[in-house]
VMD Tcl script that builds the backbone (N, CA, C; Angstrom):
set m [mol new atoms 168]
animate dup $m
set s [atomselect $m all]
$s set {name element resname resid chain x y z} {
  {N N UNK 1 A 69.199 182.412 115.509}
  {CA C UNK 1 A 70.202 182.339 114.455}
  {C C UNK 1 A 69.725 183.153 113.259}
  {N N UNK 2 A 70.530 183.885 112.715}
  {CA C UNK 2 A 70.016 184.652 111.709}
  {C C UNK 2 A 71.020 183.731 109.974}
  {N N UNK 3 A 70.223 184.570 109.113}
  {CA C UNK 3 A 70.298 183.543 107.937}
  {C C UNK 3 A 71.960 183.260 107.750}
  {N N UNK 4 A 72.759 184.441 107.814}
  {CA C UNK 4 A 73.932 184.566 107.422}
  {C C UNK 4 A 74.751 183.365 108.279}
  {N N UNK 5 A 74.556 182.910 109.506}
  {CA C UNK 5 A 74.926 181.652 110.735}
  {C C UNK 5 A 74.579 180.615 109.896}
  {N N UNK 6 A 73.495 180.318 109.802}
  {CA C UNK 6 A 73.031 179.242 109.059}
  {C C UNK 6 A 73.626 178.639 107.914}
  {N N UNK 7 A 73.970 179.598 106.987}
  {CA C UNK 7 A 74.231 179.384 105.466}
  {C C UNK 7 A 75.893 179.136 105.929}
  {N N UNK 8 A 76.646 179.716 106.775}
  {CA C UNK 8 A 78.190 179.323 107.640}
  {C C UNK 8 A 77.959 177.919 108.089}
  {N N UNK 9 A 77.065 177.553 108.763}
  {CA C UNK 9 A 76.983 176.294 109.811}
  {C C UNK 9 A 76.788 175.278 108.541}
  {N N UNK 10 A 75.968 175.091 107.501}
  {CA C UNK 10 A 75.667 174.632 106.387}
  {C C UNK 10 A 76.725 174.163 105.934}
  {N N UNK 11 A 77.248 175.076 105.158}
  {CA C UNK 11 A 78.927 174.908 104.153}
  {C C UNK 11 A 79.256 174.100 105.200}
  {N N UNK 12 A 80.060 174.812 106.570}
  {CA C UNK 12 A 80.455 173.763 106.958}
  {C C UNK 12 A 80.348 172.890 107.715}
  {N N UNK 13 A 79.439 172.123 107.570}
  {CA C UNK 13 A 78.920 170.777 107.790}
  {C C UNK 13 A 79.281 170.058 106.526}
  {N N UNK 14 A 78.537 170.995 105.217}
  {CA C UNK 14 A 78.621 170.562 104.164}
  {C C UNK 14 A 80.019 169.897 103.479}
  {N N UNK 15 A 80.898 170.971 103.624}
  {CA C UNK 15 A 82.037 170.894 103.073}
  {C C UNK 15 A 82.796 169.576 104.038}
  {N N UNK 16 A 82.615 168.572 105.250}
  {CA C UNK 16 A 83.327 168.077 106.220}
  {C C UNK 16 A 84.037 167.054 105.434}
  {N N UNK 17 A 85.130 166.211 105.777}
  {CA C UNK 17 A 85.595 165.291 105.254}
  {C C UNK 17 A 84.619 163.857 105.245}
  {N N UNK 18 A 83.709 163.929 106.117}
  {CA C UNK 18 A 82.712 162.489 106.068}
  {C C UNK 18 A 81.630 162.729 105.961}
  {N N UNK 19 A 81.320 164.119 104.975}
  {CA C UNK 19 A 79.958 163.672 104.492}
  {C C UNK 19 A 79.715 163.301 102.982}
  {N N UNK 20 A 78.464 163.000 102.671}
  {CA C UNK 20 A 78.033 162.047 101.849}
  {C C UNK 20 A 76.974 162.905 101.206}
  {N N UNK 21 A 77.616 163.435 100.140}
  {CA C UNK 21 A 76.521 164.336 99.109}
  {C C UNK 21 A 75.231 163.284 98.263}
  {N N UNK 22 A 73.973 163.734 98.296}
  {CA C UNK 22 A 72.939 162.968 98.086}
  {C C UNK 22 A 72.640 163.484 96.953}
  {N N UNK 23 A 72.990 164.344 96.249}
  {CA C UNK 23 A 72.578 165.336 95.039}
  {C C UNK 23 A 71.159 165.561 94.993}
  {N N UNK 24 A 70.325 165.385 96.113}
  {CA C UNK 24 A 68.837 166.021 96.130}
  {C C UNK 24 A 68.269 167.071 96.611}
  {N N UNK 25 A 67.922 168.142 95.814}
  {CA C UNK 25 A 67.522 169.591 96.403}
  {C C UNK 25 A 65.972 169.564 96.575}
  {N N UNK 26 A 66.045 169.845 98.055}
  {CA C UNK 26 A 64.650 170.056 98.446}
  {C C UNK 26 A 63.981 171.405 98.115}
  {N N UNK 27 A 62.735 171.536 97.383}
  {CA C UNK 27 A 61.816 172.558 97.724}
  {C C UNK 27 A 61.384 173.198 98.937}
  {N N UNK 28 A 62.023 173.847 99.166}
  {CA C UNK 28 A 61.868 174.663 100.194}
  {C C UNK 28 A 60.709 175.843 100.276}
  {N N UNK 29 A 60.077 175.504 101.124}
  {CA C UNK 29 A 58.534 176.269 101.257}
  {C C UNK 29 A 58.755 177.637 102.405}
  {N N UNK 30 A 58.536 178.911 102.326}
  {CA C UNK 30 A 58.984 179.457 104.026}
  {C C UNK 30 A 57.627 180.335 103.086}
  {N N UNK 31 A 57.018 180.962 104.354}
  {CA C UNK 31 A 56.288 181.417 104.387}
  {C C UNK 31 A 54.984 181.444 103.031}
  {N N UNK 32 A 54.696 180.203 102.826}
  {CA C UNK 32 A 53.604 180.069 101.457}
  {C C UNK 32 A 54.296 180.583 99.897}
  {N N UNK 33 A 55.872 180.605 100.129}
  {CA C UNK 33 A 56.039 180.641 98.790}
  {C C UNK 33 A 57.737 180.096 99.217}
  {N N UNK 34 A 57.920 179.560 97.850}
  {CA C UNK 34 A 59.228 178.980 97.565}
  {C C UNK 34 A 60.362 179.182 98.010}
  {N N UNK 35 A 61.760 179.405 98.807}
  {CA C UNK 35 A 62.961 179.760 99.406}
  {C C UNK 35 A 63.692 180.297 98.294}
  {N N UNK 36 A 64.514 181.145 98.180}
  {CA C UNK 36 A 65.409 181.675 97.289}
  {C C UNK 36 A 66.717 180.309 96.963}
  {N N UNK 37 A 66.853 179.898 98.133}
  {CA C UNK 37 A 67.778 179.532 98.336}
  {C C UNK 37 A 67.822 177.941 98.126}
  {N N UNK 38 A 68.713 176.782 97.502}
  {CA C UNK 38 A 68.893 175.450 97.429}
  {C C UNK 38 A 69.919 175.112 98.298}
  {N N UNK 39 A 69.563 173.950 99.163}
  {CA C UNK 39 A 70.423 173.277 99.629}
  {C C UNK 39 A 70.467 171.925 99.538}
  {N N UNK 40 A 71.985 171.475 99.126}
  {CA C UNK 40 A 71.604 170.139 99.088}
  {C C UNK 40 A 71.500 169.010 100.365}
  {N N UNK 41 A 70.817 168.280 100.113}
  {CA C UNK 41 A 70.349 167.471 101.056}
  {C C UNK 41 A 71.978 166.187 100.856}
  {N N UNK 42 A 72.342 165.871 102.618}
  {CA C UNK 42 A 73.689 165.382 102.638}
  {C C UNK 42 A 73.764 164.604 104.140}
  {N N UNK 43 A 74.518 163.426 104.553}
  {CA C UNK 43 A 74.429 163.088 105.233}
  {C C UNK 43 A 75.385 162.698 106.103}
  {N N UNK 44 A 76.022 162.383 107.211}
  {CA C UNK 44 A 77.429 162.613 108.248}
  {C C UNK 44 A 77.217 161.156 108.999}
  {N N UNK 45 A 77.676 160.354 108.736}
  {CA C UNK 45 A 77.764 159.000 108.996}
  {C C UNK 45 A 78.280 159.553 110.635}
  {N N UNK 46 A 77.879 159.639 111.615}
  {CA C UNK 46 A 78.507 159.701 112.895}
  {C C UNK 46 A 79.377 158.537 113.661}
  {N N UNK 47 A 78.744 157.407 113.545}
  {CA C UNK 47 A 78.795 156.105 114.570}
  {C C UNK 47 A 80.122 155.583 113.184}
  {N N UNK 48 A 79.997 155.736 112.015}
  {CA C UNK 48 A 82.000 155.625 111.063}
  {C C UNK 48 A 82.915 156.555 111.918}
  {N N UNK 49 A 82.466 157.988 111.684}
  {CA C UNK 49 A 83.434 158.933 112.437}
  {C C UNK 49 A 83.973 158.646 113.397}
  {N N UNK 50 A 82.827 158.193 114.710}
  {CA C UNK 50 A 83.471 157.896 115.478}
  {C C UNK 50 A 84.648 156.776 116.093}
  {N N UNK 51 A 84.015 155.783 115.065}
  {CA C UNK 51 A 84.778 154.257 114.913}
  {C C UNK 51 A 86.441 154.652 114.657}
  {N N UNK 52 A 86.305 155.787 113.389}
  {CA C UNK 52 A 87.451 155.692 112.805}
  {C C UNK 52 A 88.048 156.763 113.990}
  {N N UNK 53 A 88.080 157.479 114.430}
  {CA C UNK 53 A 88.264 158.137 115.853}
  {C C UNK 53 A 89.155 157.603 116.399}
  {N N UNK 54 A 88.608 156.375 117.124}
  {CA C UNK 54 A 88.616 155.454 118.237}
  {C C UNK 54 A 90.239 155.036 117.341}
  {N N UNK 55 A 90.231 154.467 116.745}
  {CA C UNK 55 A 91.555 153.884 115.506}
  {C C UNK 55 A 92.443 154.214 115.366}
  {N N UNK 56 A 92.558 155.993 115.667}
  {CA C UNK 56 A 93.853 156.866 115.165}
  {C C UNK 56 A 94.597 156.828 116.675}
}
mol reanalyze $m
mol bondsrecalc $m
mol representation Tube
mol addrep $m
C-alpha cells in the first residue's frame, strides 16, 4: 500500500457513520524521527453495527 491508499482508507474509515472520534493524536515515530503527518486516533464499535444491521 502506498501512502496516498492509506491516507483514502483512513478518511474513510474515519469519516463512517459509527465511528467514535477520541480526539487523541498519536506521535508518530517512522524511521527515528517524527511523521509529518497526525492522525486521529478513533474507534468503530463493530458488534453495535452489526446489532443495528440485524434490526433494519
Amino acid at each position: 500500500m502506498n501512502n496516498k491508499t492509506i491516507d483514502e482508507e483512513y478518511q474513510k474509515r474515519y469519516k463512517d457513520f459509527g465511528t467514535t472520534k477520541t480526539q487523541l493524536f498519536p506521535n508518530l515515530v517512522k524511521r527515528g524521527s517524527f511523521a509529518s503527518n497526525q492522525f486521529e486516533l478513533f474507534s468503530v464499535p463493530l458488534n453495535e453495527i452489526q446489532l443495528l444491521n440485524q434490526q433494519i
